[in-house]
N, C-alpha and C positions, 0 to 999 in steps of 0.2 A: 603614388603609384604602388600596385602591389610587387610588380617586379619590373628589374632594369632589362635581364637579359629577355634576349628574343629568345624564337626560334629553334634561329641555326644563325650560319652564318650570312649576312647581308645579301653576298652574293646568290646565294642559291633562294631567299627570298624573292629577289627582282629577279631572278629566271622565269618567277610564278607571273611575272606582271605582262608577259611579251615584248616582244620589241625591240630594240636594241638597248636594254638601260644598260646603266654603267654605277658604279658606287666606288668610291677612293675616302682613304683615312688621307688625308695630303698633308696633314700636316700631326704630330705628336710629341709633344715635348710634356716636361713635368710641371709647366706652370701654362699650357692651355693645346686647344685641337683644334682642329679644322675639318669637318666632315663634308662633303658633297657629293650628291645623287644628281640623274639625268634620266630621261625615258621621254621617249615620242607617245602621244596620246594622242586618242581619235578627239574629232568635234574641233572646235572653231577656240579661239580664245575665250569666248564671251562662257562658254560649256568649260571650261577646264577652269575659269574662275567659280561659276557656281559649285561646281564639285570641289574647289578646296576651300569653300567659305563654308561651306555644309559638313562643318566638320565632326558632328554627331554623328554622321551616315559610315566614316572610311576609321577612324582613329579608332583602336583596338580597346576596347572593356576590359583587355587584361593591364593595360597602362593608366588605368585611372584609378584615384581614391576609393571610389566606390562601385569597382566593378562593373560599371553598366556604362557605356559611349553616349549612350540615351541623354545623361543629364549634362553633356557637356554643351556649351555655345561660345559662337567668336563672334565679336560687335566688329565687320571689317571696317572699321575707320578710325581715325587716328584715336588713341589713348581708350579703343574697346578691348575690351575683357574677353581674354580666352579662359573661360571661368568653368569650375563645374560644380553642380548643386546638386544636392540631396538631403531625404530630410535628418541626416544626421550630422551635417556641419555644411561647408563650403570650400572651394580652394584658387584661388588663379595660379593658372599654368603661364600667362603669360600678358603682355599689354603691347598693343599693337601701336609699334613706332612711325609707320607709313601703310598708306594703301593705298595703291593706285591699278584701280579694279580692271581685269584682264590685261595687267602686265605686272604688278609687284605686291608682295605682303609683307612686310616684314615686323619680326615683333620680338620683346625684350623678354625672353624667357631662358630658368634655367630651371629646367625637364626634370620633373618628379625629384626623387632624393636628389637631385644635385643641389636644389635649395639648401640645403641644409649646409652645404659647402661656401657659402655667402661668395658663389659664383658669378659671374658676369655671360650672360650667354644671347648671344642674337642670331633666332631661326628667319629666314630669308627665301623667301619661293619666287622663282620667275616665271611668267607665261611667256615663252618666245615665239615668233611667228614667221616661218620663213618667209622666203618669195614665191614658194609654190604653193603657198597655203596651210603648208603643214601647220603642226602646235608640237613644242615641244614643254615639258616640264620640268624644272632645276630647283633643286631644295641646295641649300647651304645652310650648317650651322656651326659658328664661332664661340667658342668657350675658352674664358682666360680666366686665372685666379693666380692665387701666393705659389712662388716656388714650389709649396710644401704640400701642395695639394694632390701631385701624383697623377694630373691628369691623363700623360700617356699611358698609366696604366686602365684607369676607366675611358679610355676612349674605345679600344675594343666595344665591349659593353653597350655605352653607347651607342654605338656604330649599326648594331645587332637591334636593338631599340627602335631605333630612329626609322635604318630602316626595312623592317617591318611594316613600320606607318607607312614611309613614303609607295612601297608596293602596294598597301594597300588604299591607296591615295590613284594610284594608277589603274588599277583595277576600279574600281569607283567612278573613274574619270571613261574608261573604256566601255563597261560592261554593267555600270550600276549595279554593281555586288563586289565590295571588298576582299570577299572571304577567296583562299585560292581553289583551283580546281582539286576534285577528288584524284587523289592518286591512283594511277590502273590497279587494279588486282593483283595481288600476287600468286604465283605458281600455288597451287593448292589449296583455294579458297575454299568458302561454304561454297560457293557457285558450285565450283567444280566437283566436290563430294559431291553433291547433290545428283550432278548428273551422274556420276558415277554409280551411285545407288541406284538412280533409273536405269541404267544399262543391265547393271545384275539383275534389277525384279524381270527387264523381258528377256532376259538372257535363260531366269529361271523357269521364267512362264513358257518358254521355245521349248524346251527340254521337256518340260513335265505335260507339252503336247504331244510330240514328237514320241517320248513312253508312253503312252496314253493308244495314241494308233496302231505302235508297235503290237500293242495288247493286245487287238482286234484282227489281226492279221494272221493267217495259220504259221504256225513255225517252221521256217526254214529247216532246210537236210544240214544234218549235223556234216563237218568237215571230213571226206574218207567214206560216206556213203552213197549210193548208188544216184543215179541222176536221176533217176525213173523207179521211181521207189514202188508204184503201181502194177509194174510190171510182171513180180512175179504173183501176182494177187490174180490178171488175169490168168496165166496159165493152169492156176490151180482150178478156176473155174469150167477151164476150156476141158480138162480132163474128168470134171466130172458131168460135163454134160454128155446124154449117147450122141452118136454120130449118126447125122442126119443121112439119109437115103440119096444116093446121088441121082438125078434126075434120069440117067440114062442106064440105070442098071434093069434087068430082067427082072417079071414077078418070079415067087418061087415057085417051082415044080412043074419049069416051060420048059 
């Protein structure tokens, strides 16, 4: 594996998956752990074994030798190979001690670098079926070695590992896409610039109409002068016309 740790923490993983999961370290001591996951899945039993036997599709490319989920496969029957291939070597992850298809899997693995610890580890998946139809889904895994092996301190670790997968085992099982949902936007995205700069250019364009009209229109009377600016313009006129003959006057020399 390239790396142990997840994420984040477990928890907020299987927040990503829906539903009511649950994740506990139950058990921690220096010479082994106890990990177990739970989460209700949609579909039937018969649909939640196909999606954990299809374990190329949900298991992360970041937890494998060779980077890619592509080349990994599990033979679900007794003493098959959770194996992965590339053309640059080989490796089993694990060898499957039972199978008993839409209700148990279980197999003899100990997870990426722990080999190297000449650990003892048994991954364990249950399909459970209520009475009303439901399916739920239950991973367990047991890991024991030498006193001196320090396992409670890499059970965190693990735990972040694991699950990762098993969320995204649920999601797969759910949604046929592993991967989690995009996270919402945050305050002051590209989105939002974006709009922003649209508001300025018709904010700019409003204005540079609006002056534009203004231009076109006679200029208003400056503040403090006359309302009737015309007014005395006619008077000067009226004074230099002569004064017309009033209709009822005398000719001259009667």
């Amino acid at each position: 594996m390239k790396r142990i740790c997840g994420l984040g923490p477990v928890f907020l993983a299987l927040a990503c998956a829906g539903g009511a999961a649950r994740a506990e370290v139950r058990q921690a001591v220096p010479d082994g752990f106890l990990l177990a996951y739970a989460s209700p899945v949609k579909g039937d039993a018969k649909h939640a074994w196909e999606a954990l036997v299809g374990v190329s599709h949900w298991w992360s490319g970041e937890h494998t030798w060779s980077g890619k989920s592509a080349n990994l496969g599990l033979a679900p029957t007794a003493d098959g190979c959770f194996c992965e291939r590339w053309s640059g070597g080989s490796a089993a992850h694990g060898r499957v001690l039972m199978a008993l298809p839409e209700r148990m899997l279980r197999l003899d693995t100990a997870l990426g670098p722990l080999q190297e610890f000449a650990l003892n580890g048994v991954l364990t998946f249950w399909i459970r079926t209520a009475e009303d139809g439901s399916t739920r889904l239950e991973l367990e895994y047991r890991v024991n070695g030498a006193s001196t092996s320090g396992l409670d301190e890499l059970a965190p670790k693990v735990d972040d590992m694991l699950g990762e997968q098993f969320a995204r085992l649920v999601r797969w099982t759910d949604h046929g896409d592993p991967e989690p949902p995009p996270a919402p936007p945050a305050p002051g995205n590209a989105d939002d610039a974006a709009l922003r700069g649209r508001s300025a250019i018709l904010e700019q364009w409003k204005q540079s109409m609006l002056e534009q009209q203004a231009g076109q229109r006679p200029t208003p009377p400056a503040s403090g002068e006359a309302s009737k600016p015309d007014a005395p313009k006619r008077d000067a006129a009226a004074k230099e016309r002569p004064p017309r003959p009033s209709s009822t006057s005398e000719p001259a020399g009667r």
